[in-house]
TIMIKOL-704016 format. One record per atom (N, C-alpha, C): z, y, x; residue number from 1; chain; atom name; residue in three letters. Coordinates in nm, 3 decimals. Each point is the difference from the previous one (the first is absolute). Example, Ala and Ser with C-alpha at 12.3 -4.5 7.8 and 13.67 -1.06 7.14 Angstrom:
% residues 2
+---------+---------+---------+-----+----+----+-----+
:       z :       y :       x :   i : ch : at :  aa :
+---------+---------+---------+-----+----+----+-----+
:   0.780 :  -0.569 :   1.319 :   1 :  A :  N : ALA :
:   0.000 :   0.119 :  -0.089 :   1 :  A : CA : ALA :
:   0.000 :   0.120 :   0.090 :   1 :  A :  C : ALA :
:  -0.072 :   0.105 :  -0.035 :   2 :  A :  N : SER :
:   0.006 :   0.119 :   0.082 :   2 :  A : CA : SER :
:   0.073 :   0.109 :  -0.077 :   2 :  A :  C : SER :
+---------+---------+---------+-----+----+----+-----+
% end
This chain:
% residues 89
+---------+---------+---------+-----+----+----+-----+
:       z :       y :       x :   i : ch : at :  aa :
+---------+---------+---------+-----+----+----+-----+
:  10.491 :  14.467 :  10.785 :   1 :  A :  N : UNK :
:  -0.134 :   0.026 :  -0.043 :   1 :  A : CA : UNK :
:  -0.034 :  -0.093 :  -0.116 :   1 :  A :  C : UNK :
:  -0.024 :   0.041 :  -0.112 :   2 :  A :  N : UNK :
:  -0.087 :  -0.072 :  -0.100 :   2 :  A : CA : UNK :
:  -0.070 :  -0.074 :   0.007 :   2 :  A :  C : UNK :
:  -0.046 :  -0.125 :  -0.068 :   3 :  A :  N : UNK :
:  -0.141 :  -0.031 :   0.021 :   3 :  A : CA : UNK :
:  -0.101 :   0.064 :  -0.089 :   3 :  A :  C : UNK :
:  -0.113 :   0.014 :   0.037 :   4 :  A :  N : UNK :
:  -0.127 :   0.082 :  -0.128 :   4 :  A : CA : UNK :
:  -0.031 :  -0.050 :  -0.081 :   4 :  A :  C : UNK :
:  -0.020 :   0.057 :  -0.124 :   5 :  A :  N : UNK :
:  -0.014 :  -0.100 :  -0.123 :   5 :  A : CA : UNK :
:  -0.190 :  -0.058 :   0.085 :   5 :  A :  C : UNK :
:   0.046 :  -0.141 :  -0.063 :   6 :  A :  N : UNK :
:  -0.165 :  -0.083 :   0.001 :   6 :  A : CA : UNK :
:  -0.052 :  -0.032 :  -0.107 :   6 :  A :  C : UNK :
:  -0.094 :  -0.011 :  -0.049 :   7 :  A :  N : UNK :
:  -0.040 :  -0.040 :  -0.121 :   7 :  A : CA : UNK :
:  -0.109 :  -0.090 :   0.043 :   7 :  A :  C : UNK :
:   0.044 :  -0.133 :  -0.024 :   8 :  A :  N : UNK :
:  -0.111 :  -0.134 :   0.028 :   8 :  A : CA : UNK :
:  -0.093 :  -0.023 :  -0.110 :   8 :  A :  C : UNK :
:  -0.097 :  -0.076 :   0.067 :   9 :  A :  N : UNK :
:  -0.123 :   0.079 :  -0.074 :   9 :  A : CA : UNK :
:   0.039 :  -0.196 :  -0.091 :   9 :  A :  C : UNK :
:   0.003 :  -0.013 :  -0.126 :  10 :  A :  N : UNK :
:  -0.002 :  -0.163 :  -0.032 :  10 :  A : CA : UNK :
:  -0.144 :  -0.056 :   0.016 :  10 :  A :  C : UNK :
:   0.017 :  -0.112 :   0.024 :  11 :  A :  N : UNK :
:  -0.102 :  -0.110 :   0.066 :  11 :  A : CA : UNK :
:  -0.074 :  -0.016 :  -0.150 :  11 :  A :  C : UNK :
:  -0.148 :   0.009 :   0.050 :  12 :  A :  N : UNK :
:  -0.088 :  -0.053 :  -0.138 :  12 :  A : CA : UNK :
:  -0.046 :  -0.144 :   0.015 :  12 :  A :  C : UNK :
:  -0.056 :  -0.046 :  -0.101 :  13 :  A :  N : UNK :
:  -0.033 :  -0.137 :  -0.032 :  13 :  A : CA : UNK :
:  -0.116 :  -0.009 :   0.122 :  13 :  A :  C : UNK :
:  -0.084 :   0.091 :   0.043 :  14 :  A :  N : UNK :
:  -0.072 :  -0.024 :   0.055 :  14 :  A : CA : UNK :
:   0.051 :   0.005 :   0.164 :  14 :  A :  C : UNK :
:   0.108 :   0.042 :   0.003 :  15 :  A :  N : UNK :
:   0.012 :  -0.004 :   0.125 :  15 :  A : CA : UNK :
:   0.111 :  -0.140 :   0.040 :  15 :  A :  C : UNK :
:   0.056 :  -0.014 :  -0.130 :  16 :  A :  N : UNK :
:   0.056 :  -0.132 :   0.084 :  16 :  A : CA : UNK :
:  -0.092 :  -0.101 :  -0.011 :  16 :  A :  C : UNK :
:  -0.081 :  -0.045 :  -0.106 :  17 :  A :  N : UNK :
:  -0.108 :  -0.064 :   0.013 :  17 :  A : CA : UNK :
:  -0.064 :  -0.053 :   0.164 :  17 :  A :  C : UNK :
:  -0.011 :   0.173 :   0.058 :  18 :  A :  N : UNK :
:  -0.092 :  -0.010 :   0.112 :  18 :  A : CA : UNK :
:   0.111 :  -0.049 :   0.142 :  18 :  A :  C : UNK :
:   0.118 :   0.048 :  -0.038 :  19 :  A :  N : UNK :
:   0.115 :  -0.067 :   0.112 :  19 :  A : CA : UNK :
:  -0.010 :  -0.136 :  -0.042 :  19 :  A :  C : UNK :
:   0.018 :  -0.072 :  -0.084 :  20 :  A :  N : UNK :
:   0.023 :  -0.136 :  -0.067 :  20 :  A : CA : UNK :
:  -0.141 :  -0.077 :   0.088 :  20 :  A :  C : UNK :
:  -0.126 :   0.042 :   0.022 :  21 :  A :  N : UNK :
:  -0.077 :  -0.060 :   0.032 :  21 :  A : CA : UNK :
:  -0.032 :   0.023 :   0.113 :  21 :  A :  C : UNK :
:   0.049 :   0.134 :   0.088 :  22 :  A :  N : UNK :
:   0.041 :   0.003 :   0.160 :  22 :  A : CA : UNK :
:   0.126 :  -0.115 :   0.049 :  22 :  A :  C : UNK :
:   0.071 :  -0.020 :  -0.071 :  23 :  A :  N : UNK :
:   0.116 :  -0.038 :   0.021 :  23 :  A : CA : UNK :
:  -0.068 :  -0.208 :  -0.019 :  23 :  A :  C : UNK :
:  -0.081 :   0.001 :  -0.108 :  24 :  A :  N : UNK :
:  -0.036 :  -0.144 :   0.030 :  24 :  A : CA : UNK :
:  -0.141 :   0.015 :   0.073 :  24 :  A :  C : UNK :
:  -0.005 :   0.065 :   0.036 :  25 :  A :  N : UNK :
:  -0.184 :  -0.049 :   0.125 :  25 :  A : CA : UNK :
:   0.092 :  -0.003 :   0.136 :  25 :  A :  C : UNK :
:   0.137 :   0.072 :   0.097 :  26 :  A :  N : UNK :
:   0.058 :  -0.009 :   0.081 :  26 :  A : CA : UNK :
:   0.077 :  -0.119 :  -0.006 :  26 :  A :  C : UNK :
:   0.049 :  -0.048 :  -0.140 :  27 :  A :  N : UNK :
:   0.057 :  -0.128 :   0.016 :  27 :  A : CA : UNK :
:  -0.093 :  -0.136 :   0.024 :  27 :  A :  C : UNK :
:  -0.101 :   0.012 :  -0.011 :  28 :  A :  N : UNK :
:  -0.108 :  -0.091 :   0.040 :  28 :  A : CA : UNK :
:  -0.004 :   0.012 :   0.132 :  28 :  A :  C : UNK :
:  -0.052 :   0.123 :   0.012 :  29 :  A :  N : UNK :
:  -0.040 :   0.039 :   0.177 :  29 :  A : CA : UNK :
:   0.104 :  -0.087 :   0.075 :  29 :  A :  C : UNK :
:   0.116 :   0.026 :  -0.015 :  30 :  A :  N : UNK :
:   0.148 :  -0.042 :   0.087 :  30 :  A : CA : UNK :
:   0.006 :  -0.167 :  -0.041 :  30 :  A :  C : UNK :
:  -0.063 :  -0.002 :  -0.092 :  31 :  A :  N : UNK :
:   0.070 :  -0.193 :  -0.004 :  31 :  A : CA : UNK :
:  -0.130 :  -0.074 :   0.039 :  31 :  A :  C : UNK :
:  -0.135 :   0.031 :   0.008 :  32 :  A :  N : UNK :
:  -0.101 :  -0.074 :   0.054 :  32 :  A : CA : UNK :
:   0.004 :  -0.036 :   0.117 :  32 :  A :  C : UNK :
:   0.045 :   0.061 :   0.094 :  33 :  A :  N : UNK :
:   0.000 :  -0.028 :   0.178 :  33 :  A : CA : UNK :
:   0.114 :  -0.146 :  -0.043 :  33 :  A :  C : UNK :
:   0.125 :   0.046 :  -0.024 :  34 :  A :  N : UNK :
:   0.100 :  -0.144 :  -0.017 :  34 :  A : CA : UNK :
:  -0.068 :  -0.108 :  -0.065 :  34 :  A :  C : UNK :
:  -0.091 :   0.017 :  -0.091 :  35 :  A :  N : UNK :
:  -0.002 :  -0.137 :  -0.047 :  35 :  A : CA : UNK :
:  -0.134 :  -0.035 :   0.031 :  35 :  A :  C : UNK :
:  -0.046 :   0.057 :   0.051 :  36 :  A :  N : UNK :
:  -0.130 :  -0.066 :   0.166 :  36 :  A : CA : UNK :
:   0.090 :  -0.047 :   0.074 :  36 :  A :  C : UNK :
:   0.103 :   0.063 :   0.086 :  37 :  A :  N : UNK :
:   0.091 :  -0.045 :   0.086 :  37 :  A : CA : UNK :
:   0.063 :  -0.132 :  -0.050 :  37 :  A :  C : UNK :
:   0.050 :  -0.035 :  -0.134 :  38 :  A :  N : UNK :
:   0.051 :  -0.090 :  -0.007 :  38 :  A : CA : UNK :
:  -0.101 :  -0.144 :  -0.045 :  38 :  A :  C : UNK :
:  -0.135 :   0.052 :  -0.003 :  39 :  A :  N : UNK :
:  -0.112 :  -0.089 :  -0.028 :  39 :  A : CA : UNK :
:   0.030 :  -0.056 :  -0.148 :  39 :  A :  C : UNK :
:   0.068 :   0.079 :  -0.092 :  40 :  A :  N : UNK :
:  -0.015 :   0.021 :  -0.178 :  40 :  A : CA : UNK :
:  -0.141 :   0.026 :  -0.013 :  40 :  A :  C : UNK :
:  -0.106 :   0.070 :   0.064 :  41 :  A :  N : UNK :
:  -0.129 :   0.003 :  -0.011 :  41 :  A : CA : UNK :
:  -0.077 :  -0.035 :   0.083 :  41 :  A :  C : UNK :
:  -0.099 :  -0.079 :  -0.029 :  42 :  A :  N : UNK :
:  -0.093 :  -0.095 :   0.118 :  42 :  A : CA : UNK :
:  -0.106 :   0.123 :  -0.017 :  42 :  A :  C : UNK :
:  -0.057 :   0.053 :   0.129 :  43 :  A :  N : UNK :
:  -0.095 :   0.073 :  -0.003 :  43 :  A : CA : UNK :
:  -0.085 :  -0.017 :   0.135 :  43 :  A :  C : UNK :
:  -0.096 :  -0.001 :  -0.007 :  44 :  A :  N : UNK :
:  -0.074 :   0.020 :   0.164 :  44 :  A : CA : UNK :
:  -0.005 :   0.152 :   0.078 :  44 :  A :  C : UNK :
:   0.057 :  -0.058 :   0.106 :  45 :  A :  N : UNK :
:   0.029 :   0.087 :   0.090 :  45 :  A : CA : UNK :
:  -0.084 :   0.182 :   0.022 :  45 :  A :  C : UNK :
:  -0.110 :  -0.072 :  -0.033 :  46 :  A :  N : UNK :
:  -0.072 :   0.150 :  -0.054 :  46 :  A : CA : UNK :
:   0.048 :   0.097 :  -0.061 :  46 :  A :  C : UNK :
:   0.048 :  -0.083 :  -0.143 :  47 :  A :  N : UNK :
:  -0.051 :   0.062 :  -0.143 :  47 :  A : CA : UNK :
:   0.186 :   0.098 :   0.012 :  47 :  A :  C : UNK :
:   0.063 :  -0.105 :   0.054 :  48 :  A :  N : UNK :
:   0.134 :   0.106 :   0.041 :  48 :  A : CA : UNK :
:   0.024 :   0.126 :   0.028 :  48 :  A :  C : UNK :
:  -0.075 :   0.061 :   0.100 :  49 :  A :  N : UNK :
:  -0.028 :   0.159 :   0.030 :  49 :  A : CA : UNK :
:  -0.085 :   0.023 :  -0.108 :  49 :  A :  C : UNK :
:  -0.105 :  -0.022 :  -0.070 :  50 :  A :  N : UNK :
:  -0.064 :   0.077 :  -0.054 :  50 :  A : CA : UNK :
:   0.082 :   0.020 :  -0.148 :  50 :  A :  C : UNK :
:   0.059 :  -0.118 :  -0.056 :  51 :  A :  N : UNK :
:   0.100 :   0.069 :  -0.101 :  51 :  A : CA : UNK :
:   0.108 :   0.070 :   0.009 :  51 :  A :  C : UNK :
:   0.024 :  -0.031 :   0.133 :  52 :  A :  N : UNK :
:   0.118 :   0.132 :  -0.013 :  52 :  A : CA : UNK :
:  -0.071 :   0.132 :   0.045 :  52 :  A :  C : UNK :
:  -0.080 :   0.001 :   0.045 :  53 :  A :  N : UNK :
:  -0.054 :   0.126 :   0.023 :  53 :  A : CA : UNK :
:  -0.084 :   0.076 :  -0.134 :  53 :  A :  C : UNK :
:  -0.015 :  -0.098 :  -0.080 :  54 :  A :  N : UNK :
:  -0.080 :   0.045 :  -0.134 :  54 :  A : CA : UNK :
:   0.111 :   0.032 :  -0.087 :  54 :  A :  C : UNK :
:   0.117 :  -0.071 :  -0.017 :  55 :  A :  N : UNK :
:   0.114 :   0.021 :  -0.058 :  55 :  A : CA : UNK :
:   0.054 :   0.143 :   0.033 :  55 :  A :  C : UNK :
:   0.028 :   0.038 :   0.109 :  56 :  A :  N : UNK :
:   0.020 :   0.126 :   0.054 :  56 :  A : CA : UNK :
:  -0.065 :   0.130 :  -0.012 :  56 :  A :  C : UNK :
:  -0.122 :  -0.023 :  -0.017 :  57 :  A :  N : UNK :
:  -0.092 :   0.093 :  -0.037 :  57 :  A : CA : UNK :
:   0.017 :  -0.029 :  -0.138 :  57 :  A :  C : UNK :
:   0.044 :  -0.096 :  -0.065 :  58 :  A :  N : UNK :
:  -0.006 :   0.063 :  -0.146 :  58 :  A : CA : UNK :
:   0.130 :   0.060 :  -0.076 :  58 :  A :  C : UNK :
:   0.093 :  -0.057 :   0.110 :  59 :  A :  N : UNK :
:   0.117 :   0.075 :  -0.033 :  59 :  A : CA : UNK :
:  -0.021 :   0.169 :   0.037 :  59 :  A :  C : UNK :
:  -0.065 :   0.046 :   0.119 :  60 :  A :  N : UNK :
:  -0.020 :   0.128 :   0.008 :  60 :  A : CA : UNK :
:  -0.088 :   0.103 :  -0.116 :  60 :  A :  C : UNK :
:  -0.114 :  -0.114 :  -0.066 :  61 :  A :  N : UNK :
:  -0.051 :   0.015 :  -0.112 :  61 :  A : CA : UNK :
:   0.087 :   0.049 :  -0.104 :  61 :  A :  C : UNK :
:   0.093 :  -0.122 :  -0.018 :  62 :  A :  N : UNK :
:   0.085 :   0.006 :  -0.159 :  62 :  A : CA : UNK :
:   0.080 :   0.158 :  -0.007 :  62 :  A :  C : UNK :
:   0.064 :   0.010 :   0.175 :  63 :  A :  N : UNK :
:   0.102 :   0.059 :   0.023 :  63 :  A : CA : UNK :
:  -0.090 :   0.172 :  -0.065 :  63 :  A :  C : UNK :
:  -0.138 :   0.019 :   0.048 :  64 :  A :  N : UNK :
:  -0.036 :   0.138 :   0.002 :  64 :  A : CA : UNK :
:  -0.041 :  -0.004 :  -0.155 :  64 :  A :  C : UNK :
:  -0.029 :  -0.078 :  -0.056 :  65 :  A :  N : UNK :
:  -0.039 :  -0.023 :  -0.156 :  65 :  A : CA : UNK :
:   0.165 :  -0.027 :  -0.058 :  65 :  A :  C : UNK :
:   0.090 :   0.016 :   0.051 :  66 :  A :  N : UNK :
:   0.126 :  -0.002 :  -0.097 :  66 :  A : CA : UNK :
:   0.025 :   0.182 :   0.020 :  66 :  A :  C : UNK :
:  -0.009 :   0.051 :   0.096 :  67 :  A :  N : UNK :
:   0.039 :   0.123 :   0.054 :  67 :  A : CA : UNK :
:  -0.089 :   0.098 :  -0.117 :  67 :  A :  C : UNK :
:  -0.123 :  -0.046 :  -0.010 :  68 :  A :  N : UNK :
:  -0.100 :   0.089 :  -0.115 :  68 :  A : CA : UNK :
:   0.079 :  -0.046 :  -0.096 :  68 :  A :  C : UNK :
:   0.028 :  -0.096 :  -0.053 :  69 :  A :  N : UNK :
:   0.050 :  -0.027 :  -0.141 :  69 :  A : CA : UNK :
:   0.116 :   0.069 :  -0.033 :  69 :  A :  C : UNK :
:   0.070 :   0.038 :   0.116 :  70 :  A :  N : UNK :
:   0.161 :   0.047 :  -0.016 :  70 :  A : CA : UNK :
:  -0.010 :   0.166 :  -0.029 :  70 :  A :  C : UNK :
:  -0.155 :   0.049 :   0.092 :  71 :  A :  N : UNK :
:   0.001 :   0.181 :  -0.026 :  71 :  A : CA : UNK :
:  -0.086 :  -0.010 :  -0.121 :  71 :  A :  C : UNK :
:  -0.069 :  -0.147 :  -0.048 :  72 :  A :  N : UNK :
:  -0.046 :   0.080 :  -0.115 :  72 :  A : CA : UNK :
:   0.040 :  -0.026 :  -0.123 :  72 :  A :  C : UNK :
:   0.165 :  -0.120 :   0.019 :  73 :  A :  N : UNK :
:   0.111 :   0.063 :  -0.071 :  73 :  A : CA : UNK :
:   0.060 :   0.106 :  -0.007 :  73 :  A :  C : UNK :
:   0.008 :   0.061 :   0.100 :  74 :  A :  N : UNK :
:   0.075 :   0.109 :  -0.002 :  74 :  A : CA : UNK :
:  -0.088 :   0.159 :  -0.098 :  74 :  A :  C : UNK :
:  -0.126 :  -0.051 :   0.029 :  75 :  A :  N : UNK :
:  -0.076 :   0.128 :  -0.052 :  75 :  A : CA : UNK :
:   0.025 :   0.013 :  -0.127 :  75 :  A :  C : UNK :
:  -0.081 :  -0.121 :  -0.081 :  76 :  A :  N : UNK :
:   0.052 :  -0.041 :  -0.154 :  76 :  A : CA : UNK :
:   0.159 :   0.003 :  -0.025 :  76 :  A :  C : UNK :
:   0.082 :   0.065 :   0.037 :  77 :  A :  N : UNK :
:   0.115 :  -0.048 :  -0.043 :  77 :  A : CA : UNK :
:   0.088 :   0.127 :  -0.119 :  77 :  A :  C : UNK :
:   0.021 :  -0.044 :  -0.086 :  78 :  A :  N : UNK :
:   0.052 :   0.094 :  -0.079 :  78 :  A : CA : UNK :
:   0.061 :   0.168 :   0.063 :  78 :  A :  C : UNK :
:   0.168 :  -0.097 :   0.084 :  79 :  A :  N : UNK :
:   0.013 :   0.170 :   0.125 :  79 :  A : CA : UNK :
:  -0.029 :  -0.020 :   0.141 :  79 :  A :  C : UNK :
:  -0.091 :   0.034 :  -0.007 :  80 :  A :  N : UNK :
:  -0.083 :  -0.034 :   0.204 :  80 :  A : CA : UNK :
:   0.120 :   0.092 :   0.042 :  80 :  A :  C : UNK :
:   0.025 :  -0.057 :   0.114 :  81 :  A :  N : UNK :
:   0.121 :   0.068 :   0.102 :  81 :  A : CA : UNK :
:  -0.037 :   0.110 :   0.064 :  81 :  A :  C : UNK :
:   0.130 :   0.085 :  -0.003 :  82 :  A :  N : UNK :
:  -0.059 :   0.122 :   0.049 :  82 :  A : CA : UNK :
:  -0.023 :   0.031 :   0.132 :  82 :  A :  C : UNK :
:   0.037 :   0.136 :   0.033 :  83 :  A :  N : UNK :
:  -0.052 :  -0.002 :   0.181 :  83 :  A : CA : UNK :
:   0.098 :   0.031 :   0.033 :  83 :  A :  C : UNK :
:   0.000 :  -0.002 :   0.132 :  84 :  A :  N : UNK :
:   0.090 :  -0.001 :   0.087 :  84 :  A : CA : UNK :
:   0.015 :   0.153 :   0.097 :  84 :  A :  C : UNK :
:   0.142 :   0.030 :  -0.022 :  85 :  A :  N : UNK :
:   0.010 :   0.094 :   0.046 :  85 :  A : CA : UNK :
:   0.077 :   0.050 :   0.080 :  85 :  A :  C : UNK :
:   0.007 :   0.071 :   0.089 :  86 :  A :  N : UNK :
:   0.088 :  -0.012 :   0.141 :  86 :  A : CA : UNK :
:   0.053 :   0.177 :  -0.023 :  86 :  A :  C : UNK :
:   0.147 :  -0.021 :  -0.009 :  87 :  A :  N : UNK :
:   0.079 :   0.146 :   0.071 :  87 :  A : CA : UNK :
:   0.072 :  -0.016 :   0.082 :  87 :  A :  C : UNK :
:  -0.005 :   0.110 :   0.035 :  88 :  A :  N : UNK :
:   0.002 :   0.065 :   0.170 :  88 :  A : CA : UNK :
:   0.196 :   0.050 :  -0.062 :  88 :  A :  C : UNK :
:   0.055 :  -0.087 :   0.068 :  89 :  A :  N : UNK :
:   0.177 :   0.047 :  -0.011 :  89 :  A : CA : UNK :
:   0.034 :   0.070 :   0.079 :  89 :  A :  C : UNK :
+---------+---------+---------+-----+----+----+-----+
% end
């Protein structure tokens, strides 16, 4: 059996942009707990949950504001990708 031709759609500026800055708001997320843990940051016991919980919510922020940026690369884009189409073999 063949494989089907694919035609990948190339990555726009705006969409790696928006991975580039998913990719550094998760690398924060993941290294703040360790370096509370390792007491690299003096913080009061409070203020601990509430930044990571504000951090988190803004990573869910960034994440849905990178997702708009990426379809509304895709809209503007010289050849917007086509559709998708399914046959029946």
């Amino acid at each position: 059996m063949a494989a089907p031709d694919i035609e990948f759609e190339p990555a726009s500026l705006t969409s790696a942009l928006a991975t580039l800055g998913i990719a550094l708001a998760a690398l924060g997320l993941a290294l703040l707990p360790a370096l509370i843990a390792l007491r690299l940051v003096e913080l009061p016991f409070g203020w601990v949950g509430v930044g990571v919980g504000s951090l988190g919510a803004a990573l869910g922020g960034v994440k849905l504001i990178a997702m708009a940026w990426a379809v509304g690369g895709r809209l503007f884009a010289r050849h917007p990708a086509g559709q998708a189409v399914a046959t029946a073999d």
